[in-house]
C-alpha positions as CSV (number, residue, x, y, z in Angstrom):
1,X,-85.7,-110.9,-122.5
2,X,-86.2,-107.2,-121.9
3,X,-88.3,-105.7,-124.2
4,X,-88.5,-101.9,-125.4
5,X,-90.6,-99.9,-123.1
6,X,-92.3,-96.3,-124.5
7,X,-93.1,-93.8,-122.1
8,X,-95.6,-91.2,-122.7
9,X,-96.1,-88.4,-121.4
10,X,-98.8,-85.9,-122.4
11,X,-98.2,-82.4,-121.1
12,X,-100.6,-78.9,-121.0
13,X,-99.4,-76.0,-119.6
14,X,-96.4,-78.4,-117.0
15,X,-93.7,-76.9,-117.0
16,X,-93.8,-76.3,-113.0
17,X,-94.2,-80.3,-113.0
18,X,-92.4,-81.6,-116.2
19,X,-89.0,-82.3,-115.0
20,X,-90.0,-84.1,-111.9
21,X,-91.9,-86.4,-114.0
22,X,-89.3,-86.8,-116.4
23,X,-86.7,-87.7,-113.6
24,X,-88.8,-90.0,-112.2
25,X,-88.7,-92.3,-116.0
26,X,-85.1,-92.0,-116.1
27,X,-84.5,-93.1,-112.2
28,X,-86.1,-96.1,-113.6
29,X,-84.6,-99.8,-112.4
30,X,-85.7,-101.2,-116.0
31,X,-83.2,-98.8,-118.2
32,X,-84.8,-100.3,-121.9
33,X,-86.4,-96.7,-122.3
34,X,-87.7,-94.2,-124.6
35,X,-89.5,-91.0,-123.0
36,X,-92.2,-89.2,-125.3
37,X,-93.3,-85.9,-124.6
38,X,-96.2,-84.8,-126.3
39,X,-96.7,-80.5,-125.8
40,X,-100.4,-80.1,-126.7
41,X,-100.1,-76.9,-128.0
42,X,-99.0,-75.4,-124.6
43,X,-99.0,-71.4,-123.3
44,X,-96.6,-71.3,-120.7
45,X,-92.8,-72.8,-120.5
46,X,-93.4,-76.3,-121.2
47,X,-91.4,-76.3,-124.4
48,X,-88.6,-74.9,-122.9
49,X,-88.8,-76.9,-120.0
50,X,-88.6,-79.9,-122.1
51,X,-85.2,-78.8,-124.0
52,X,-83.8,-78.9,-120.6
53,X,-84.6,-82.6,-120.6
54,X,-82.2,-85.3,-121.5
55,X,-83.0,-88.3,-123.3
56,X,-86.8,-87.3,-124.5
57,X,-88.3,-87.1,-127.7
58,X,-90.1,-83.9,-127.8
59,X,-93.3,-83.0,-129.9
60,X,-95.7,-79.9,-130.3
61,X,-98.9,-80.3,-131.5
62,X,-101.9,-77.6,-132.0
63,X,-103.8,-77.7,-128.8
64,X,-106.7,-80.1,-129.3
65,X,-107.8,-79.8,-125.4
66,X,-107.8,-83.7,-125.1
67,X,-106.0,-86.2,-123.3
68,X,-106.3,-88.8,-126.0
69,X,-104.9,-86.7,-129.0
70,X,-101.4,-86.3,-127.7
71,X,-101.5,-89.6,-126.4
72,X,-102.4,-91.4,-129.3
73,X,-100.0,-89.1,-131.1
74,X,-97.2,-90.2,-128.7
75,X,-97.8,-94.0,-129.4
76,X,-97.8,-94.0,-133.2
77,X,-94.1,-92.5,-132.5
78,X,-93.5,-95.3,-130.2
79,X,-91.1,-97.7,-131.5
80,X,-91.6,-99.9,-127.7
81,X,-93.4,-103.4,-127.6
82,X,-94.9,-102.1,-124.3
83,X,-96.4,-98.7,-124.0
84,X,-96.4,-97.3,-120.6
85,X,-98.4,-93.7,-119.6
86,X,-97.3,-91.0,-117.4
87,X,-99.8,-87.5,-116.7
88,X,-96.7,-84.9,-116.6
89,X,-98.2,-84.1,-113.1
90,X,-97.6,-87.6,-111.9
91,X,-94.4,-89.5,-110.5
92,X,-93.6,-92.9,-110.7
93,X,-91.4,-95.3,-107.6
94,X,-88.0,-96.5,-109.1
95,X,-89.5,-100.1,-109.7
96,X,-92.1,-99.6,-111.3
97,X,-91.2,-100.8,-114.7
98,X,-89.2,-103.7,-113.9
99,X,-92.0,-105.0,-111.7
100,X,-94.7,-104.9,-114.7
101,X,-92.8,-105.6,-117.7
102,X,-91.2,-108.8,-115.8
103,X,-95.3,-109.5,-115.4
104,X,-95.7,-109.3,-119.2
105,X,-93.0,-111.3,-120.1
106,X,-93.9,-114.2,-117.9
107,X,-97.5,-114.3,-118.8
108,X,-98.4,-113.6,-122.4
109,X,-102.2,-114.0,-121.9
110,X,-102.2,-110.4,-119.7
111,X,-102.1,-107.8,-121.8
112,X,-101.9,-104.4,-119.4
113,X,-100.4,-104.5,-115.5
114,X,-101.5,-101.6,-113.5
115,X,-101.4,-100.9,-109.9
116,X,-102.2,-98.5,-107.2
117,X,-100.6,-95.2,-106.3
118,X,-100.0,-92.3,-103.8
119,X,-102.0,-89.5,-102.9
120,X,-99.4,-86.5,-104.0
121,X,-101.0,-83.2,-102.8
122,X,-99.4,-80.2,-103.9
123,X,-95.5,-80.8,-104.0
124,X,-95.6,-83.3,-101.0
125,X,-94.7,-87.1,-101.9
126,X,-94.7,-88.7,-98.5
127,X,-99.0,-88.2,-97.9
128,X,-99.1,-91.6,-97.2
129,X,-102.9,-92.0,-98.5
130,X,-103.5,-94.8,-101.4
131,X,-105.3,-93.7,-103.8
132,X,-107.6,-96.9,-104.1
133,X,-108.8,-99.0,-101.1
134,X,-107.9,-102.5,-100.1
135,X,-109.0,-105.0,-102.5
136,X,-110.8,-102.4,-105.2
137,X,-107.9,-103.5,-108.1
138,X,-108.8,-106.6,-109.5
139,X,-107.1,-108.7,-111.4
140,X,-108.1,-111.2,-114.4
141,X,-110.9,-111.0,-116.7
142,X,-112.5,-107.6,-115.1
143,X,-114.7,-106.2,-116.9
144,X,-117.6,-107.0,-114.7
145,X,-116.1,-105.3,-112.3
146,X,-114.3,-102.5,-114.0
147,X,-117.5,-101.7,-115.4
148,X,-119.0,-100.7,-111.9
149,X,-115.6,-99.0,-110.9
150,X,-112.6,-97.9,-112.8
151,X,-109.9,-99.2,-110.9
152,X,-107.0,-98.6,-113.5
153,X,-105.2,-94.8,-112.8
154,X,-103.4,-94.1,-116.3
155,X,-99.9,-93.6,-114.9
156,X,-99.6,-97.0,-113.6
157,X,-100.6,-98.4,-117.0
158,X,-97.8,-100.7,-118.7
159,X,-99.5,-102.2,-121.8
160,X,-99.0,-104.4,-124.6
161,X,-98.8,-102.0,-128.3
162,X,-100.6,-104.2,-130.1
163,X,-103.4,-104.2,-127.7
164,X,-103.7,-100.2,-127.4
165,X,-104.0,-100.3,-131.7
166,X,-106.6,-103.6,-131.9
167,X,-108.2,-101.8,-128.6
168,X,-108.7,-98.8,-130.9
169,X,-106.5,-96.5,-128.8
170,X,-108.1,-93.7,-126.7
171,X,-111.2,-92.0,-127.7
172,X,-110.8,-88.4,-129.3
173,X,-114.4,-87.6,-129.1
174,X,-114.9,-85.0,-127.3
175,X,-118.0,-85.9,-124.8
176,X,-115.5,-88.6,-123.7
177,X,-112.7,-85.7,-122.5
178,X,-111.9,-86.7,-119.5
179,X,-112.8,-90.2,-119.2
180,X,-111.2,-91.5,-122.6
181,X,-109.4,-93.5,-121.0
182,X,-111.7,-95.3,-118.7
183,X,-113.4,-95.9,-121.9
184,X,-110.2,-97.6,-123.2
185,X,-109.8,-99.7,-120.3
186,X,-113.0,-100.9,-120.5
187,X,-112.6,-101.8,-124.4
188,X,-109.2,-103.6,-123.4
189,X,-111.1,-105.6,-120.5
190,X,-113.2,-107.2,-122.9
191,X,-110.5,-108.7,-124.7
192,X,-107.3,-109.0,-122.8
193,X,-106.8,-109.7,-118.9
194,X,-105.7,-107.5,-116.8
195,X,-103.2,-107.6,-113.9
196,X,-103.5,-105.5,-111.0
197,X,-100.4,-104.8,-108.7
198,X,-101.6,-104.0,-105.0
199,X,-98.1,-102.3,-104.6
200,X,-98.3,-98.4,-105.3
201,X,-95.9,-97.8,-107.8
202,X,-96.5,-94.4,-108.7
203,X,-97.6,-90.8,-107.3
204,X,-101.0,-89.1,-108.6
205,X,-101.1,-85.8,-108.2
206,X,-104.2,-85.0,-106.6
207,X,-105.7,-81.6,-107.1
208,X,-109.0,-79.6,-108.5
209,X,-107.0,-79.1,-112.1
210,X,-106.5,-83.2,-112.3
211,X,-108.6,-84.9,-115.2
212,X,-110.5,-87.4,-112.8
213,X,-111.9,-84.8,-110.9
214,X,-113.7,-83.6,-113.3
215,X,-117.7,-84.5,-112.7
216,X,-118.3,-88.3,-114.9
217,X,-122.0,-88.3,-113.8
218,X,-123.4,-87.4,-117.4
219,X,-120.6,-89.6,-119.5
220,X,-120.1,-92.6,-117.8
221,X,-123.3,-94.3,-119.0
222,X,-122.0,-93.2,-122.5
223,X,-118.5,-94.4,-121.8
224,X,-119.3,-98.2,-120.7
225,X,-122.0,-98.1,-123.7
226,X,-119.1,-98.1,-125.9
227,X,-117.3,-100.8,-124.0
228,X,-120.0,-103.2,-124.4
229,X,-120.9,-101.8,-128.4
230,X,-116.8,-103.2,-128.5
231,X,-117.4,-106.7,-126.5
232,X,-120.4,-107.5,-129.1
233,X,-117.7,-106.3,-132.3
234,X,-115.4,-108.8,-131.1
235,X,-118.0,-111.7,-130.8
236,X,-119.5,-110.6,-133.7
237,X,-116.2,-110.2,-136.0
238,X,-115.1,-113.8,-134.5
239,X,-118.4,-115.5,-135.6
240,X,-118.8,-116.3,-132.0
241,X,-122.7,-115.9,-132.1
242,X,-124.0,-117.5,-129.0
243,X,-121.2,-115.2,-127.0
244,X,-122.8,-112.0,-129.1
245,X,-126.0,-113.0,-127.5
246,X,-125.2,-113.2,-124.3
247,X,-123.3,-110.4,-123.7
248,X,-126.0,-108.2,-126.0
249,X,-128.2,-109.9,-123.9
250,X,-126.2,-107.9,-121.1
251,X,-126.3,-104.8,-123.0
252,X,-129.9,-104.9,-123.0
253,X,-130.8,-105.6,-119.8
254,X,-128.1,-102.3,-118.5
255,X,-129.0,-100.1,-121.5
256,X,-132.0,-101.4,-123.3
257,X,-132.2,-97.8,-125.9
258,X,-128.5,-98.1,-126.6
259,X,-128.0,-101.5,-127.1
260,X,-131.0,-102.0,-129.7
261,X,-129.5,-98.8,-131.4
262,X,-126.6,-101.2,-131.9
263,X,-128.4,-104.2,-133.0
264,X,-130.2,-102.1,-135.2
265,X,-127.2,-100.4,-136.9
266,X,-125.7,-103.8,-137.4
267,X,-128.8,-105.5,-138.9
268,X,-129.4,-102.9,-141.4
269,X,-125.4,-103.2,-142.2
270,X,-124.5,-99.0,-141.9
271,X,-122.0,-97.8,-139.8
């Protein structure tokens, strides 16, 4: 059974990239489709670049300057079981759809299917560079792993709705720009698996403007501190206490300040 599949598409300022994206949703194999474009509060052509596009649902919002507010705003309009992300600058491969959401629906126990990609560089498709190495995607429970490298590129995320809302969706705090969703990943890691598809099955564009290469130096310590703060919550909320020790335990020994801020907050019951 083919399930709805929502397709977001957060766009600033890309128009010059918009309708190549947008084409590459509807040259999908899996035709079970909505396309969501959120326009966070853009100055160029982008609106009117979307009017030129056929079946999208198109939204403005004021410019926030963060990734995760138009893409949270694009999922609560999602009406999709499975929620899929696409960076306007980005392409996806005509299969990539049907290979994941066939992934889904055969295993119920994964919750988000991800894969590599191709290097895009400037308007060229055919680079072919991968984006990540032999054997860095891992698949399973990964957030050992994901914690030492994020291996999950957002445009080859196809994800269970339900997860991305228990998950808490993606951070709109702005010290996490840039790397909300790495943070997300990392919160969905600790309570879903994940599958990772060796196949590239989408094109990242990669250039100085793109998200991920902005410097992560200063955040990421802050960004997996927030993972972990979520894999004690869900011990903690499940009365699993000797699995809240272990991985506090964990905390401690990678972040000893941070994670007895957290016990602290929780033994004196604030928030």
């Amino acid at each position: 059974m083919n399930h709805l599949i929502s397709v977001v598409i957060p766009a600033y300022n890309a128009a010059a990239f918009l309708d190549r994206a947008v084409q590459s949703v509807n040259a999908q194999t899996f035709r079970d489709i909505e396309t969501i474009i959120v326009d966070d509060g853009s100055g160029d052509e982008t609106p009117a670049a979307a009017e030129r596009l056929s079946n999208c649902r198109y939204f403005r919002i004021a410019h926030s300057g963060l990734p995760a507010v138009p893409r949270n705003f694009g999922v609560k309009q999602a009406q999709g079981e499975y929620i899929a992300f696409l960076d306007a600058d980005d392409e996806w491969v005509p299969g990539k759809l049907q290979v994941q959401s066939q992934i889904l629906e055969a295993n119920s126990g994964i919750g988000l299917v991800c894969s590599n990609a191709f290097v895009m560089r400037d308007d060229h498709r055919d680079t072919g560079e991968l984006y990540l190495k032999p054997g860095q995607g891992k698949t399973g429970k990964v957030l050992k792993q994901l914690a030492k490298d994020n291996f999950i590129i957002t445009s080859t995320v196809l994800m269970r709705k339900d997860l991305f809302h228990s998950s808490g969706g993606f951070s709109e705090e702005p010290q996490l720009c840039a790397l909300e969703d790495y943070d997300l990943w990392l919160r969905v890691a600790g309570v879903a698996d994940i599958r990772y598809v060796e196949e590239p099955l989408a094109f990242y564009r990669d250039s100085p403007s793109s998200l991920s290469r902005v410097t992560r130096d200063q955040t990421v310590a802050q960004s997996i501190a927030m993972a972990k703060c979520a894999e004690c919550d869900v011990h903690l909320n499940a009365h699993e206490y000797s699995e809240l020790v272990a991985a506090w335990l964990r905390f401690l020994e990678k972040q000893p300040l941070r994670a007895l801020k957290y016990m602290a907050v929780k033994l004196s019951g604030s928030r």
